[in-house]
Structure formats: structure tokens, C-alpha cells
mmCIF file of the protein (N, C-alpha, C, O) and its ligand, coordinates in Angstrom:
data_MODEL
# 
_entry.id   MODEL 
# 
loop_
_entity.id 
_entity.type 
_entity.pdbx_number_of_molecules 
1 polymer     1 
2 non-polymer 1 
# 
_entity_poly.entity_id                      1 
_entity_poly.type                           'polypeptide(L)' 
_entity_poly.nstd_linkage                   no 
_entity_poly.nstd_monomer                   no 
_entity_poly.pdbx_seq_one_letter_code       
;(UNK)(UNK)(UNK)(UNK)(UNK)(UNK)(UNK)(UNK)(UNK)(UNK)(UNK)(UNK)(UNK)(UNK)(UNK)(UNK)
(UNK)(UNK)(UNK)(UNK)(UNK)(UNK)(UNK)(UNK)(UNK)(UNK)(UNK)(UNK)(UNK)(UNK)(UNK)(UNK)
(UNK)(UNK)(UNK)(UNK)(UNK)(UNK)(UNK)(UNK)(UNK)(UNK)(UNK)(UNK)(UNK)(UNK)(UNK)(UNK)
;
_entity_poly.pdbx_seq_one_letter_code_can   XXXXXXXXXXXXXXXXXXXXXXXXXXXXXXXXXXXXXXXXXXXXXXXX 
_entity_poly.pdbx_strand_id                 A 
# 
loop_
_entity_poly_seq.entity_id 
_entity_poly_seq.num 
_entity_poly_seq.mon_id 
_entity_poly_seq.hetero 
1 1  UNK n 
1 2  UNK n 
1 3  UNK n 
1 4  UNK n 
1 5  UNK n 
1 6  UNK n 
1 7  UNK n 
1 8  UNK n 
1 9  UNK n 
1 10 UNK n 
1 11 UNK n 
1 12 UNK n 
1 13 UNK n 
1 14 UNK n 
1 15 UNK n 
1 16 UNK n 
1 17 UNK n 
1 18 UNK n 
1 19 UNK n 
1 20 UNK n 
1 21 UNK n 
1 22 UNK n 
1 23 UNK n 
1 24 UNK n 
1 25 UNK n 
1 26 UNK n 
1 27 UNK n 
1 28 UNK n 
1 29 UNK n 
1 30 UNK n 
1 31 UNK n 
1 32 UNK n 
1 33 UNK n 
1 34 UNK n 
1 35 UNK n 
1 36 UNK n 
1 37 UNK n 
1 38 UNK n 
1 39 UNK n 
1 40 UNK n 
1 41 UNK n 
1 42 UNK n 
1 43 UNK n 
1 44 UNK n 
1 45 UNK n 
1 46 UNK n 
1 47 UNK n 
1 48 UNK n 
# 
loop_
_struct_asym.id 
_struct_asym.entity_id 
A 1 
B 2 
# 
loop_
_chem_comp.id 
_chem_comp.type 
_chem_comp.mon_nstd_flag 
UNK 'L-peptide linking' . 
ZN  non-polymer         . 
# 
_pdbx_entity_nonpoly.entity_id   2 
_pdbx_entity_nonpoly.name        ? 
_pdbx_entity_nonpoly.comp_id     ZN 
# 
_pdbx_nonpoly_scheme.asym_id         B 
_pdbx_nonpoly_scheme.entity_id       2 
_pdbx_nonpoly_scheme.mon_id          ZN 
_pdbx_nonpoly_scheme.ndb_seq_num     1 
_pdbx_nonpoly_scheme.pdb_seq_num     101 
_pdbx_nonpoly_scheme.auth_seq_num    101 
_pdbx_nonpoly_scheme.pdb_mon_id      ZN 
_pdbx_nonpoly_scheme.auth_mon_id     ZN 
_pdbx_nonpoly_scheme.pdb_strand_id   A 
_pdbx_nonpoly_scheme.pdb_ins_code    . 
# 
loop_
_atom_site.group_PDB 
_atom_site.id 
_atom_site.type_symbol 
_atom_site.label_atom_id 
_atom_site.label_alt_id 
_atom_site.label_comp_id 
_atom_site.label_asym_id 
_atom_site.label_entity_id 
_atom_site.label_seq_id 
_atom_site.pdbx_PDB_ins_code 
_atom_site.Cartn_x 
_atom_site.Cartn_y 
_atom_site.Cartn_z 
_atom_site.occupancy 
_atom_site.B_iso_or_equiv 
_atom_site.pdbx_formal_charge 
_atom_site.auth_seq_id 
_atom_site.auth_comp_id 
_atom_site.auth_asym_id 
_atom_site.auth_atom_id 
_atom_site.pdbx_PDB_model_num 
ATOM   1   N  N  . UNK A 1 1  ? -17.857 21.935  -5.924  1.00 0.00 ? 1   UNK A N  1 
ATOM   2   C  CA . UNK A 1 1  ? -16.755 21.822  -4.958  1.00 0.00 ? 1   UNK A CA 1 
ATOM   3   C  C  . UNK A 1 1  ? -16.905 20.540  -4.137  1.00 0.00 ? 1   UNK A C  1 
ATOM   4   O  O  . UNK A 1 1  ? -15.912 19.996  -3.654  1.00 0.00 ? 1   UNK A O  1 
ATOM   5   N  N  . UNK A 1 2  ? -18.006 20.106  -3.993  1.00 0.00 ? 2   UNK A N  1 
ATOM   6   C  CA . UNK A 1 2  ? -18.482 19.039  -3.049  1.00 0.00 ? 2   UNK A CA 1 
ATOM   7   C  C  . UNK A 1 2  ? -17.690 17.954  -3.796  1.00 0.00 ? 2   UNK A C  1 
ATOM   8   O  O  . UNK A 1 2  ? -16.704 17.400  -3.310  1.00 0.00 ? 2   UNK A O  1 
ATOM   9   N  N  . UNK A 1 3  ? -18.367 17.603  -5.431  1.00 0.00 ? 3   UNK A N  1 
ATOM   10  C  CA . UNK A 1 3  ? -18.258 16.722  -6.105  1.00 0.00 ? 3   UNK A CA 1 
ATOM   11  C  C  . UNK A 1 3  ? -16.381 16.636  -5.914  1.00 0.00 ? 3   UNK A C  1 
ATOM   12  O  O  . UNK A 1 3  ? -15.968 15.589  -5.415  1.00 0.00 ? 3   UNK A O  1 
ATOM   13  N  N  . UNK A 1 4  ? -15.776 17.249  -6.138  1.00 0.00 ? 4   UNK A N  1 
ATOM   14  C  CA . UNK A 1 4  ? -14.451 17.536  -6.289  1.00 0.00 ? 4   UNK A CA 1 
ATOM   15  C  C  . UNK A 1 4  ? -13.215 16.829  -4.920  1.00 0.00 ? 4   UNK A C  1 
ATOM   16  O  O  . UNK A 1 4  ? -12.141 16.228  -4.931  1.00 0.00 ? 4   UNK A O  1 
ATOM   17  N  N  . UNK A 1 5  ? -14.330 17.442  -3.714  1.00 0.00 ? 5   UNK A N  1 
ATOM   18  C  CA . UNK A 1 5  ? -13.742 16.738  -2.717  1.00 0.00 ? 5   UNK A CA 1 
ATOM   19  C  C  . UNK A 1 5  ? -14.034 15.385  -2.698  1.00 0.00 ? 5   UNK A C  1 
ATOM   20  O  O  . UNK A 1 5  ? -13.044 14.837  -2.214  1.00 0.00 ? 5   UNK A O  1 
ATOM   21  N  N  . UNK A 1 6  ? -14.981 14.458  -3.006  1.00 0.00 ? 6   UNK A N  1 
ATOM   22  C  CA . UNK A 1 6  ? -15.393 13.346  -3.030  1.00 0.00 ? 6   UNK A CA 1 
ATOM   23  C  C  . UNK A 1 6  ? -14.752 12.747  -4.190  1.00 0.00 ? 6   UNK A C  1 
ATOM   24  O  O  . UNK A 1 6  ? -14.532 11.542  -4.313  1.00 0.00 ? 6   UNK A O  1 
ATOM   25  N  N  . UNK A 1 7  ? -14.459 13.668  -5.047  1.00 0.00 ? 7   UNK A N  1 
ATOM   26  C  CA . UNK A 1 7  ? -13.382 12.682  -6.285  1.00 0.00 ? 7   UNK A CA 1 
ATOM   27  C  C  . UNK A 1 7  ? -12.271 12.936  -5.653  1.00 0.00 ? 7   UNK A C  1 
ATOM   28  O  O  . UNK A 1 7  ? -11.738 11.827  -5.688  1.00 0.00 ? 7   UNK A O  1 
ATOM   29  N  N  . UNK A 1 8  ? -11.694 13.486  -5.209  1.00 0.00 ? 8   UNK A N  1 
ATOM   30  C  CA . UNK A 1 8  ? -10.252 13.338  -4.272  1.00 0.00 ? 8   UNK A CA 1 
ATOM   31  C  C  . UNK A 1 8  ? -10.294 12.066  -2.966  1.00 0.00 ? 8   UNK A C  1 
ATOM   32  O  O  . UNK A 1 8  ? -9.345  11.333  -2.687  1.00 0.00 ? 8   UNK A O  1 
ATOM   33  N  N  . UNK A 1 9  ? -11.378 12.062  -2.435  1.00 0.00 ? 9   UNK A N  1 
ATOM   34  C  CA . UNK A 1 9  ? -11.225 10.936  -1.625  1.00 0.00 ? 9   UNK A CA 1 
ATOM   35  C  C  . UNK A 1 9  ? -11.444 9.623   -1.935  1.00 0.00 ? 9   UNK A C  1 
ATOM   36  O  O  . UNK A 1 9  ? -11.171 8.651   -1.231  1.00 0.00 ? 9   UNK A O  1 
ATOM   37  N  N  . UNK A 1 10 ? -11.983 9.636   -3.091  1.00 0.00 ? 10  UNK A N  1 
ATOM   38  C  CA . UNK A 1 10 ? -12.140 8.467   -3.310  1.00 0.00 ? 10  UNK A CA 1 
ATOM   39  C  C  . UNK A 1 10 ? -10.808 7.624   -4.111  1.00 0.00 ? 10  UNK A C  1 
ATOM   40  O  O  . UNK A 1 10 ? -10.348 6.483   -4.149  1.00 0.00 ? 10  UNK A O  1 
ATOM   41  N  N  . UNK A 1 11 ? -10.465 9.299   -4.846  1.00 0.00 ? 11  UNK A N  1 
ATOM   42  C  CA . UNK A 1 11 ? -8.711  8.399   -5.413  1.00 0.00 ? 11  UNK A CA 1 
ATOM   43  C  C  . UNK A 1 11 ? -7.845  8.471   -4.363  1.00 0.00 ? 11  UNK A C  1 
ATOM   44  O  O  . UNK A 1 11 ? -6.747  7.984   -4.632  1.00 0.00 ? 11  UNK A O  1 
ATOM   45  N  N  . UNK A 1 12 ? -7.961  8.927   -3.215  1.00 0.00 ? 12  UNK A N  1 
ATOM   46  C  CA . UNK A 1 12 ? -6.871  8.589   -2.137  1.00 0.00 ? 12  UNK A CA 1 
ATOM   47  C  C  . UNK A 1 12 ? -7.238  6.951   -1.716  1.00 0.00 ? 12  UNK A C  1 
ATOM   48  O  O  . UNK A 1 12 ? -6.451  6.017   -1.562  1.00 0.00 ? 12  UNK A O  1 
ATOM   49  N  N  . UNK A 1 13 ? -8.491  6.969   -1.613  1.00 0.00 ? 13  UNK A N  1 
ATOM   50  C  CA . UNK A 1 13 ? -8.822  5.433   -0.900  1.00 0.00 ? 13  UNK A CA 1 
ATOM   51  C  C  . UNK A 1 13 ? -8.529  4.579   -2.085  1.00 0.00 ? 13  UNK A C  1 
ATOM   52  O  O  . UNK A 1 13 ? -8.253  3.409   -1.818  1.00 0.00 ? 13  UNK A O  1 
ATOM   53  N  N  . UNK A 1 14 ? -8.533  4.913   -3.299  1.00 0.00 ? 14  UNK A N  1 
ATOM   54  C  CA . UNK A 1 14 ? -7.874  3.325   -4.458  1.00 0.00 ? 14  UNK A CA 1 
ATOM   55  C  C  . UNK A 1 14 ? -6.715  3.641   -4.146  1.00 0.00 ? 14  UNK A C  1 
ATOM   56  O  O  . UNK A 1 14 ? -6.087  2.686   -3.689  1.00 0.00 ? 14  UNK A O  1 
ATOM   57  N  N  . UNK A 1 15 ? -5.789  5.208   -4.232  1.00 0.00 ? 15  UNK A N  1 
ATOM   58  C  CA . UNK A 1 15 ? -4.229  4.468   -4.207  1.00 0.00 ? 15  UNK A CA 1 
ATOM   59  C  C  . UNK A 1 15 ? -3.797  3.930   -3.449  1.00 0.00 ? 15  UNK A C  1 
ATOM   60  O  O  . UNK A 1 15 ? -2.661  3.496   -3.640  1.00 0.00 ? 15  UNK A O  1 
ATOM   61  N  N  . UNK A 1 16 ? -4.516  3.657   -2.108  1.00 0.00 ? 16  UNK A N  1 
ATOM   62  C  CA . UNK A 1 16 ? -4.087  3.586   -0.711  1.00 0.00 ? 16  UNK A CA 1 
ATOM   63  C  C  . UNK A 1 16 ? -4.352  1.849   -1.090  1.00 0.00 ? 16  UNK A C  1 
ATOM   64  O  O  . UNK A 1 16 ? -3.516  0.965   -0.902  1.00 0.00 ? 16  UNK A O  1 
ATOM   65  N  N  . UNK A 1 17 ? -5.815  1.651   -1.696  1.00 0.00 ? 17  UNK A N  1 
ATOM   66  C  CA . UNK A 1 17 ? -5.844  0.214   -1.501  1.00 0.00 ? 17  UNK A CA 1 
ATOM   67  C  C  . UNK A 1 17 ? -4.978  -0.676  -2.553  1.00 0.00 ? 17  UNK A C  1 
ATOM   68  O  O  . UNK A 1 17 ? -4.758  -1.869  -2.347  1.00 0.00 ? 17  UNK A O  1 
ATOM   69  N  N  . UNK A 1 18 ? -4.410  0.167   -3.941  1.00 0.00 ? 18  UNK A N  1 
ATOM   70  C  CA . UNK A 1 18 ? -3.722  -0.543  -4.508  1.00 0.00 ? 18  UNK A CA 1 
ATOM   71  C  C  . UNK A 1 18 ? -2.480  -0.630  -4.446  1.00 0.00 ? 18  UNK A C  1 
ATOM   72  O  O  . UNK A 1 18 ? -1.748  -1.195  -5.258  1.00 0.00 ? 18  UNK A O  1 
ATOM   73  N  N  . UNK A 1 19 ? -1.996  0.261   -2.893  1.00 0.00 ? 19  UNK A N  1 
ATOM   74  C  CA . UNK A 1 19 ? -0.921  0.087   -2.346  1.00 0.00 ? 19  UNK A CA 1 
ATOM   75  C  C  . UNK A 1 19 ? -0.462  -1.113  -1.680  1.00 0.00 ? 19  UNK A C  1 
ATOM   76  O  O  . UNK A 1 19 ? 0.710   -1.483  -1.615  1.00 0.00 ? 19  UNK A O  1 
ATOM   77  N  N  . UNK A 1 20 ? -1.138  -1.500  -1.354  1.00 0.00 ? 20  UNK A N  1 
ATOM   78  C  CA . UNK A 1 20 ? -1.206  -2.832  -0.517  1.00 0.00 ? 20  UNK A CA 1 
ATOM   79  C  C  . UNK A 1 20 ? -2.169  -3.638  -1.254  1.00 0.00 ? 20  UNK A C  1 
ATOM   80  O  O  . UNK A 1 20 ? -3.168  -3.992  -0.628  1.00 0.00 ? 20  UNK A O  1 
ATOM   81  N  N  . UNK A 1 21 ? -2.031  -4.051  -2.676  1.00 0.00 ? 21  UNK A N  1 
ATOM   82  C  CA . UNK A 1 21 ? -2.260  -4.567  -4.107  1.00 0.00 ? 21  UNK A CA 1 
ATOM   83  C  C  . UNK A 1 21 ? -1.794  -6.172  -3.838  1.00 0.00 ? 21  UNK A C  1 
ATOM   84  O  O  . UNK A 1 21 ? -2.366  -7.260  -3.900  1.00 0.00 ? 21  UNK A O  1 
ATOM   85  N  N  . UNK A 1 22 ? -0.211  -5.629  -3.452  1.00 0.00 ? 22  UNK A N  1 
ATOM   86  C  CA . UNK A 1 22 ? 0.836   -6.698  -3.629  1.00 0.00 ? 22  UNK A CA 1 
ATOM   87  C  C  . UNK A 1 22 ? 0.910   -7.354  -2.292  1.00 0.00 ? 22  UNK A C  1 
ATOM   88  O  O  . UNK A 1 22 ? 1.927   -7.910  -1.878  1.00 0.00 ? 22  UNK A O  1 
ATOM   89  N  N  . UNK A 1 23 ? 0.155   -7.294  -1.850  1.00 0.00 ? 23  UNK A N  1 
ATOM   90  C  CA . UNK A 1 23 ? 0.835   -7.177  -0.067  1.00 0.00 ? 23  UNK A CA 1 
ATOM   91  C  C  . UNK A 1 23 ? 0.669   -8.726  -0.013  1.00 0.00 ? 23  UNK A C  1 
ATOM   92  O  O  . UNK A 1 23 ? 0.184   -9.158  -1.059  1.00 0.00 ? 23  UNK A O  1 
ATOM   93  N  N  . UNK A 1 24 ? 0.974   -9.797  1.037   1.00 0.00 ? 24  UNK A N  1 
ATOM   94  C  CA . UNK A 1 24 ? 0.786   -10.885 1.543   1.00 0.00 ? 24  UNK A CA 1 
ATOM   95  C  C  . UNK A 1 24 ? 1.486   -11.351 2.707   1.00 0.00 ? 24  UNK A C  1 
ATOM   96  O  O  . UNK A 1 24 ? 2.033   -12.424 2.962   1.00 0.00 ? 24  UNK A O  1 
ATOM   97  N  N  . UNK A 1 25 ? 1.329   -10.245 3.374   1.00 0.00 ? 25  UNK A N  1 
ATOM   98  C  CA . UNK A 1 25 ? 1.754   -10.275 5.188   1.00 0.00 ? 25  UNK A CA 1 
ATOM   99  C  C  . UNK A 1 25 ? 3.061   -9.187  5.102   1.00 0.00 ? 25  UNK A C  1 
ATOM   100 O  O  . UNK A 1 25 ? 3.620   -8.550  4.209   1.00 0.00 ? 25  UNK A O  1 
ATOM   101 N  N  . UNK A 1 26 ? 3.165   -9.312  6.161   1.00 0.00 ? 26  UNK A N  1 
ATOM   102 C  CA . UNK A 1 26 ? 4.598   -8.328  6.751   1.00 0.00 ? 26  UNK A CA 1 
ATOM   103 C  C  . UNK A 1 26 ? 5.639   -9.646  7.031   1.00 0.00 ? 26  UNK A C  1 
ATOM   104 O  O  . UNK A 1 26 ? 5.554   -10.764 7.539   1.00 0.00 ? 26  UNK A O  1 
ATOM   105 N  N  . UNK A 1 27 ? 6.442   -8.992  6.523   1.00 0.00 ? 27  UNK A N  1 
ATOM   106 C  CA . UNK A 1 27 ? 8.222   -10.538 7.515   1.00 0.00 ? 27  UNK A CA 1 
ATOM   107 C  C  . UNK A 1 27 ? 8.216   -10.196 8.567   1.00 0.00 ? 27  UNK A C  1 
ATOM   108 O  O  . UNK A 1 27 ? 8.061   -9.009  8.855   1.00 0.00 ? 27  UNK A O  1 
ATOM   109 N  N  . UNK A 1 28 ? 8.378   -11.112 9.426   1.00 0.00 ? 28  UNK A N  1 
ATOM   110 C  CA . UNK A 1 28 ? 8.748   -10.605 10.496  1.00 0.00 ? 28  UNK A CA 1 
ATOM   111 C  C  . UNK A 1 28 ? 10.066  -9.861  10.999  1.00 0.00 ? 28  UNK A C  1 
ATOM   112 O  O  . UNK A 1 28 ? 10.081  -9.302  12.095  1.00 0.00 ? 28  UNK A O  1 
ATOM   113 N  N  . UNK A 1 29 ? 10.897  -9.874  10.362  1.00 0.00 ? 29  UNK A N  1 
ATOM   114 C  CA . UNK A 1 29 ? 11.977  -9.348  10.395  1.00 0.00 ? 29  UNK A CA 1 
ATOM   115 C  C  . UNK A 1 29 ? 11.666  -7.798  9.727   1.00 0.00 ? 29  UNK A C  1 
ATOM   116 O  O  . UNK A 1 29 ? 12.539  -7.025  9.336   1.00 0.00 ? 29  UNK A O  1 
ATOM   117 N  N  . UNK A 1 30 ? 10.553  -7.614  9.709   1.00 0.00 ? 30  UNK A N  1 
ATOM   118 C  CA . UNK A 1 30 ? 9.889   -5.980  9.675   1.00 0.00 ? 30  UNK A CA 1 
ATOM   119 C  C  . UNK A 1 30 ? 10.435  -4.776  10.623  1.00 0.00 ? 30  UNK A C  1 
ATOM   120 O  O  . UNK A 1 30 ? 10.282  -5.016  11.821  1.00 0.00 ? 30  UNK A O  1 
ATOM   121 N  N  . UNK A 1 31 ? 10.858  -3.907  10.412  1.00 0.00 ? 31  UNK A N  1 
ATOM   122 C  CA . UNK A 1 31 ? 11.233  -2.997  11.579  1.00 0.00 ? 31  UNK A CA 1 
ATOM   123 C  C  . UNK A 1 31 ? 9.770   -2.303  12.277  1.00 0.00 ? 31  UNK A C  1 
ATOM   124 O  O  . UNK A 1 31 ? 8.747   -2.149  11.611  1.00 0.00 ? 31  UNK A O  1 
ATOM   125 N  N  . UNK A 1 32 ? 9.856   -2.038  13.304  1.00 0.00 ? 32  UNK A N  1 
ATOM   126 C  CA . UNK A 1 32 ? 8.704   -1.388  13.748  1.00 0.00 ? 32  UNK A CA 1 
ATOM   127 C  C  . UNK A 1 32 ? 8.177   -0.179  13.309  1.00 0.00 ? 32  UNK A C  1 
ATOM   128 O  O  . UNK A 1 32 ? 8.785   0.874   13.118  1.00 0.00 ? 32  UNK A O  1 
ATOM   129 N  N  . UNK A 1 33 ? 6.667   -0.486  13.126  1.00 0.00 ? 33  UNK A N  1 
ATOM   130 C  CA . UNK A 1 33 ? 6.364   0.535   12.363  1.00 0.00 ? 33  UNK A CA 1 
ATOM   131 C  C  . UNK A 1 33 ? 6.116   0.307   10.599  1.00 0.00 ? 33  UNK A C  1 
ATOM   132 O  O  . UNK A 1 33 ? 5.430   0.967   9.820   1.00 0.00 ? 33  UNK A O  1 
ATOM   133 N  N  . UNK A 1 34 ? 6.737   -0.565  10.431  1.00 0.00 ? 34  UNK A N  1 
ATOM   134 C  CA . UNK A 1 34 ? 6.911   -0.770  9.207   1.00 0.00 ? 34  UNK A CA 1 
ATOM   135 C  C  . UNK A 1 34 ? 6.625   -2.022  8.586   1.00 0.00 ? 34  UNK A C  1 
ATOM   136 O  O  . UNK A 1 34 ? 7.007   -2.977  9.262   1.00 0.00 ? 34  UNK A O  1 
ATOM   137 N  N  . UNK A 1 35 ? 5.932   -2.388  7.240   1.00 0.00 ? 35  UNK A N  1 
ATOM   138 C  CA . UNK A 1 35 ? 5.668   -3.606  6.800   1.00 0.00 ? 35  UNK A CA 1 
ATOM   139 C  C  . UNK A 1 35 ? 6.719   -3.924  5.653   1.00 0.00 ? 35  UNK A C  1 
ATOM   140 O  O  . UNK A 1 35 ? 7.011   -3.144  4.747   1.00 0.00 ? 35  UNK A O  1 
ATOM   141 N  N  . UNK A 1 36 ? 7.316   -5.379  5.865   1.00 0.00 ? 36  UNK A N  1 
ATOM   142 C  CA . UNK A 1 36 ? 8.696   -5.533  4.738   1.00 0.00 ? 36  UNK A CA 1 
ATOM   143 C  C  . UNK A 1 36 ? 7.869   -6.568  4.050   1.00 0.00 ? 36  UNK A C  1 
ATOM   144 O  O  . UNK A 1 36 ? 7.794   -7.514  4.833   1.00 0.00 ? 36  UNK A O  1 
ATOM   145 N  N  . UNK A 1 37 ? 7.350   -6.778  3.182   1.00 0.00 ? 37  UNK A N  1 
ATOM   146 C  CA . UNK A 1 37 ? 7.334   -8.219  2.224   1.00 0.00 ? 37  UNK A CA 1 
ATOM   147 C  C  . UNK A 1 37 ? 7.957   -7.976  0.626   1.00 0.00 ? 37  UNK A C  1 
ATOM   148 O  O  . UNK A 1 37 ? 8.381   -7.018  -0.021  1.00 0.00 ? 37  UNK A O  1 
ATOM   149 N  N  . UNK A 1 38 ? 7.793   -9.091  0.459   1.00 0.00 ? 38  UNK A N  1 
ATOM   150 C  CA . UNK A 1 38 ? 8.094   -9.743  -1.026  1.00 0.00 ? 38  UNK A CA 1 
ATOM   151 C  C  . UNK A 1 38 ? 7.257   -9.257  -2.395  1.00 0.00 ? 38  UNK A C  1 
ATOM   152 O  O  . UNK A 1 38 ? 6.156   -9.706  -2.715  1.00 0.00 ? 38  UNK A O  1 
ATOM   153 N  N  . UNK A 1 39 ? 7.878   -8.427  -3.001  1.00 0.00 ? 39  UNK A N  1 
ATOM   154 C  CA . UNK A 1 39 ? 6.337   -7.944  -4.006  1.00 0.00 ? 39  UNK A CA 1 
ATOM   155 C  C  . UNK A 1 39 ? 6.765   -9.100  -5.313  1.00 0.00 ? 39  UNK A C  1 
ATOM   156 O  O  . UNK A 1 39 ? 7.853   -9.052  -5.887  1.00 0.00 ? 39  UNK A O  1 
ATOM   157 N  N  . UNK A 1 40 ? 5.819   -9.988  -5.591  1.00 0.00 ? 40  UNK A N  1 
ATOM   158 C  CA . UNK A 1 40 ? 6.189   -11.424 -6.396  1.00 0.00 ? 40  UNK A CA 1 
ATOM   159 C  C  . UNK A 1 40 ? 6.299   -10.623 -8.052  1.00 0.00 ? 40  UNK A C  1 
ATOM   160 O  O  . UNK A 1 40 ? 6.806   -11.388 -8.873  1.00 0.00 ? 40  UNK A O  1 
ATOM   161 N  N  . UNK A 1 41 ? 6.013   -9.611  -8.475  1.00 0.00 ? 41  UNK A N  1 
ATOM   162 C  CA . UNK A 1 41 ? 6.049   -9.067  -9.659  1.00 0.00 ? 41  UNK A CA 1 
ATOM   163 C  C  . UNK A 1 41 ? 7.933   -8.426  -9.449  1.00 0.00 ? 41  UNK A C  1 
ATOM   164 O  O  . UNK A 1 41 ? 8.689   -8.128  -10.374 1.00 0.00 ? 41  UNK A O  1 
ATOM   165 N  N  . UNK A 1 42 ? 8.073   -8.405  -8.768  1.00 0.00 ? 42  UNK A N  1 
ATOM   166 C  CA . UNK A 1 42 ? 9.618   -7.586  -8.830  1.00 0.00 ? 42  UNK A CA 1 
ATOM   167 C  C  . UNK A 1 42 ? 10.561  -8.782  -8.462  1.00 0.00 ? 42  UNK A C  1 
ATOM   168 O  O  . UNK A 1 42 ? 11.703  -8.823  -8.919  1.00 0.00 ? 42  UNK A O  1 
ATOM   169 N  N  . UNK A 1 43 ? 10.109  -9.679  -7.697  1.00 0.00 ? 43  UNK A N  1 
ATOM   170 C  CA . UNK A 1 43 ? 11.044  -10.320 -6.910  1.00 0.00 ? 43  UNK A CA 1 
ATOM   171 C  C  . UNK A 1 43 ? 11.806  -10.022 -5.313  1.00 0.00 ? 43  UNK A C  1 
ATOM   172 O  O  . UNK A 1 43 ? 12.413  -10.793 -4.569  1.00 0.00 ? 43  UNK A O  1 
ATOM   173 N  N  . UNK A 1 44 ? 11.433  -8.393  -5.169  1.00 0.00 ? 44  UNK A N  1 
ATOM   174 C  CA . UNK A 1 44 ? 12.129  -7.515  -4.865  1.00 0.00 ? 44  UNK A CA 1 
ATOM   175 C  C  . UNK A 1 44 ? 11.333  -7.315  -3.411  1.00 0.00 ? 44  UNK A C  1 
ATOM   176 O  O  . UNK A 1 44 ? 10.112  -7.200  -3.520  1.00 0.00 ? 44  UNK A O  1 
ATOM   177 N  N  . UNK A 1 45 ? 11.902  -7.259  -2.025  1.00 0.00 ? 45  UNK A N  1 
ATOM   178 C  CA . UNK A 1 45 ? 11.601  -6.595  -0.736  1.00 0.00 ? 45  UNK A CA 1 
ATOM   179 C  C  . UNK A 1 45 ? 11.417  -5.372  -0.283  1.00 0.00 ? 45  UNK A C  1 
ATOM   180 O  O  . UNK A 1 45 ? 12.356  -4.689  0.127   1.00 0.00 ? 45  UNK A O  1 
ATOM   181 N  N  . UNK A 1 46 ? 10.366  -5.026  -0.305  1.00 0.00 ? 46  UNK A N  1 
ATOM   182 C  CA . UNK A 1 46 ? 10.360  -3.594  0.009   1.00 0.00 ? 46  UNK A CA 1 
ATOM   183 C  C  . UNK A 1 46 ? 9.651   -3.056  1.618   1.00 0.00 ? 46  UNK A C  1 
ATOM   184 O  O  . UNK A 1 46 ? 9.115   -3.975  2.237   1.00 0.00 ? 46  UNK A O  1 
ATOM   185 N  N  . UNK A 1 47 ? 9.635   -2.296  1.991   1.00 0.00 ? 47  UNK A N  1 
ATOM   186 C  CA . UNK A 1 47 ? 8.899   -1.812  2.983   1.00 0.00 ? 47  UNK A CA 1 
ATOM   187 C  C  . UNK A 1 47 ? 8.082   -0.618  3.027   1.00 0.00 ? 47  UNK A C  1 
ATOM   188 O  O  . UNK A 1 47 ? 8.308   0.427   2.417   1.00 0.00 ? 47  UNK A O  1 
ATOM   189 N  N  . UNK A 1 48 ? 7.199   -0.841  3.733   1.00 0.00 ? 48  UNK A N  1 
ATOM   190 C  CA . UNK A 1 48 ? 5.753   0.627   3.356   1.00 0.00 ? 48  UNK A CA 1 
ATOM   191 C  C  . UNK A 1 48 ? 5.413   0.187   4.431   1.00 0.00 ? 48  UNK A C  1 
ATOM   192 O  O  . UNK A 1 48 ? 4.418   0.640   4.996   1.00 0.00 ? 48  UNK A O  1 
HETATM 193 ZN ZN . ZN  B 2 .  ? 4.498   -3.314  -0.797  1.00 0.00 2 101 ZN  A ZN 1 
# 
């Protein structure tokens, strides 16, 4: 059970870090709270 929780946290901490994979700042035109950039594989603006 131990092992189990520690394989769950550890894939929360990669998806989390390959969430912000693409990242290369926030726009400033970001709403609060929120990070808007450019993901260069899509072309495309998103926010997270
Ligand atoms: Zn993003």
C-alpha cells in the first residue's frame, strides 16, 4: 500500500511537471490567477 501511494505521487509530480513542459513565461495580458502563453508545438494560446 505504501509502495502504491508513492507510485501515485510520483506520477502526479511528472504530470504536473510535464504540464508546464511547454511553458516559457505567462503574457502578461494573463488574467489573474491564471498563466496564458504560446505552446510553440500548436501555435496555439492557452491558459493553465
Ligand atoms: Zn501551457
Amino acid at each position: 500500500m505504501r509502495l502504491y501511494v508513492a507510485v501515485l505521487a510520483l506520477a502526479s509530480l511528472l504530470s504536473a511537471s510535464l504540464a508546464h513542459a511547454h511553458g516559457g513565461g505567462c503574457r502578461k495580458s494573463s488574467p489573474p490567477g491564471q498563466c496564458c502563453h504560446m505552446q510553440s508545438s500548436t501555435g496555439q494560446v492557452h491558459c493553465h
